[in-house]
C-alpha positions, 0 to 999 in steps of 0.5 A: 797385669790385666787393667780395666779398659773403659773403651770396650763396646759392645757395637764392637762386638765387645762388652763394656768391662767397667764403669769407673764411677761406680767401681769407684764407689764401690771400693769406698763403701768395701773400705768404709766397711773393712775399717768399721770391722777392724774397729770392732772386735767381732769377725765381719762377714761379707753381708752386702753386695758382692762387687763384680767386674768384667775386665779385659786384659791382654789375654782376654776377659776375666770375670771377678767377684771381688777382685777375684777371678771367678770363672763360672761352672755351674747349671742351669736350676730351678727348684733343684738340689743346691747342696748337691750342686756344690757337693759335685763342684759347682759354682753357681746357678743360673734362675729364668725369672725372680719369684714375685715374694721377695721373701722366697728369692731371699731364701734361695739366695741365703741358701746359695751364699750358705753352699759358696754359690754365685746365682745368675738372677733371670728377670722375666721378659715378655716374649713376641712369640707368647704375644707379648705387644713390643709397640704397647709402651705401657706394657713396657714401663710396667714391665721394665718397673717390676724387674727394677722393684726385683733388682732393687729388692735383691741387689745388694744380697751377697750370692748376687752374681748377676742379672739376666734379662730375658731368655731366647727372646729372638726364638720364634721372633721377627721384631727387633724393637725387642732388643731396644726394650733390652737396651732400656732395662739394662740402662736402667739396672746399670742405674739401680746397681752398679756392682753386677753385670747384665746379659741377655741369653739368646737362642744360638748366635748368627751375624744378623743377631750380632748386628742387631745387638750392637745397634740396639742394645750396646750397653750390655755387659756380656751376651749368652749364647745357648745351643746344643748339639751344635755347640762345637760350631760357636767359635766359627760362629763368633768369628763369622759375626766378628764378635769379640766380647765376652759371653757365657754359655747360659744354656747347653747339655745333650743334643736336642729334640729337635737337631736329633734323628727321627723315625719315620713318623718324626718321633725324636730319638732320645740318647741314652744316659751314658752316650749323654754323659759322653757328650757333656764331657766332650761338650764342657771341655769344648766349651772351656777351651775358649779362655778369651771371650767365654767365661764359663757354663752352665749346664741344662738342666740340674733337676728334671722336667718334661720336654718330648720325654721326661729325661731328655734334659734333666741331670735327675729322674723325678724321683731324684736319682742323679745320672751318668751325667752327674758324675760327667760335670762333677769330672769336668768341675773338679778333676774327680770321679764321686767315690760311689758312681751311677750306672751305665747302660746301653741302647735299648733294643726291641727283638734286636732293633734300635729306634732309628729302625722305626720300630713298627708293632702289631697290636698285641703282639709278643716281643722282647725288649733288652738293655745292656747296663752294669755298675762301676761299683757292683751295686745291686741293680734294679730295673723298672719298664714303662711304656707312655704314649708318645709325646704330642707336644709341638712346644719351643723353648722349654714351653710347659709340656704335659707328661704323656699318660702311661700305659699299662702292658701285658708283661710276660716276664721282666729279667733284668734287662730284658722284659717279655711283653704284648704290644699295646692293643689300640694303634698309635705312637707310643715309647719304652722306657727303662730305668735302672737303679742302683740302690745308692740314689744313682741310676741310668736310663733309655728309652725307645719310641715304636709304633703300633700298626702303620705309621701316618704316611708323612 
């Protein structure tokens, strides 16, 4: 039988699982109100806060909304499709900040508890690498008073899974007094709400962070680890930090820009749709063989965004289309292809060259580009290419980034998969993408960086 344990500490590398006290109080307001129901004679539903426990037992840690074990499965959403989420399995959803109008996170939570959604609430922490001053005390207080008020306003909205405070808040950073201000937000939150754990999400995981942890921010519930292309080498990085406690996997997806090869004039080379899903497929199930510490993911990104390239990191395309990585987490999640599937595709080649041949164009000059893709279903399928100036941006952390402006070709002849095109005229760094749709909201993507004329010596 798993019994809660009051001894875990996070000094330890372990979490503390339940607050007595307040678990105690908690039960007699759940009792309080199941006997005010049974009185009634109308059907009670649950429209306060959901009670949520880490608990430690002989098999490790088990996250539970009311008693319930609820391992988490979900991605990473902002503004995204909640109804798609759940359609495809999904859990929950996990949020960067709270919006300022209460009114606008009330809609989103009464729309996640209407989908069966649990929402990882991110409170915003200022960061050292945006110029946040960790020795300004009044920046601090004022800050830690705004995600009290955002606690307080939401705290007891049943979808409420738990808060997240911060993210990747030793990127880029050197000052430990970081995690003391994570410390005293957390104390004070475990105050304001005693029915929802508090994590930090951090930018991969080593012994010095683990110790850090421990020293300055030990009343943590749990931790989230985010990392990508390196996922697979978490455990070893656990165990190096002798850390035991629970976690969750707050961010994780393709490889990323900046761990992928890179042509010879350091643009980063994207993979394509279907070797993507692959990934998350493998990744994810990586992932869910830790059934001691890890709790569950959540994937990046349900939705689209730019970063070094419009589809590195989105499940979606601007214009809404899932991909092959859709119907990758829906497998993971459920067991189940969706009865109607995106398509598949290839690399993207250019007269028979890949972009880790650092593909380097006359101006002007006449060249075919190809892509294999097909339909699981039969789907019609339409192409669209587009050529955009190579991405400048030099951004860490999902910073915002600028959509680089296309570039209108020479276009000979577009076939299907292959398109007949003249080089662009003016010298620089450019890309190729290709889009290909299948007429049912599914499609598939490449893409492919060259160069016009030589490339900067580096």
């Amino acid at each position: 039988m798993t019994t809660p344990t009051a001894a875990a500490s996070i000094r330890a590398g372990k979490a503390p699982a339940v607050r007595f006290d307040a678990h105690a109080r908690a039960l007699r307001r759940a009792a309080a109100a199941l006997l005010l129901c049974v009185a009634s004679t109308t059907v009670c539903a649950q429209d306060g806060p959901a009670v949520v426990r880490i608990v430690e037992g002989a098999s490790g840690y088990t996250l539970q909304v009311d008693g319930t074990p609820f391992r988490i499965r979900g991605a990473g959403l902002s503004g995204g499709d909640q109804a798609a989420l759940a359609a495809r399995g999904a859990n929950s959803f996990r949020t960067w900040s709270t919006d300022p109008d209460p009114a606008k996170v009330r809609a989103m939570l009464d729309e996640a508890h209407g989908h069966g959604l649990r929402v990882a609430m991110g409170l915003a922490v200022g960061k050292e690498r945006h110029g946040f001053d960790l020795g300004d005390a009044d920046a601090i207080a004022a800050q830690q008073a705004r995600i009290l008020d955002q606690v307080r306003a939401h705290k007891d909205h049943p979808a409420v899974l738990m808060w997240v405070v911060g993210n990747e808040l030793n990127l880029s950073a050197t000052d430990p007094r970081i995690w003391d201000v994570v410390e005293s937000i957390t104390r004070a939150i475990h105050v304001e709400d005693p029915n929802h754990p508090v994590m930090t999400p951090l930018a991969g995981f080593d012994t010095t962070l683990a110790a850090q942890l421990r020293a300055r921010a030990p009343s943590l519930d749990l931790i989230g680890i985010q990392m990508y292309g390196d996922i697979g080498t978490l455990p070893a990085k656990l165990a190096a930090a002798r850390w035991t406690g629970p976690y969750v996997v707050t961010e994780w997806g393709p490889t990323g820009h900046w761990e992928s090869p890179e042509t010879r004039w350091k643009a980063p080379v994207e993979d394509h749709a279907s070797r993507k899903a692959e990934l998350l497929a493998a990744r994810f199930a990586g992932i869910e063989a830790d059934t001691r510490q890890a709790l569950g993911s959540y994937v990046f990104l349900w939705g689209q965004k730019q970063e070094r390239t419009p589809t590195w990191y989105g499940l979606f395309l601007s214009s809404g289309e899932s991909t092959p990585g859709v119907d990758a987490m829906q497998k993971a999640w459920t067991g189940a292809w969706p009865t109607n599937r995106a398509p598949t595709i290839g690399p993207l080649q250019v007269d028979g060259r890949v972009a880790t041949d650092s593909i380097v164009l006359a101006p002007d000059a006449e060249q075919s580009a190809r892509v294999e893709a097909s339909d699981p279903d039969g789907d019609l399928l339409e192409y669209r290419w587009t050529v955009r100036e190579e991405s400048r941006a030099t951004s860490i952390g999902g910073d915002p980034e600028t959509l680089p402006p296309e570039i209108t070709l020479r276009v000979a002849n577009a076939d299907g998969g292959t398109l007949h095109f003249s080089a662009p005229q003016r010298p620089g760094a450019y890309r190729l993408f290709v889009e290909v749709r299948d007429g049912k909201g599914h499609a598939a993507y490449a893409n492919l960086p060259f160069h016009v004329g030589p490339p900067p010596a580096r």
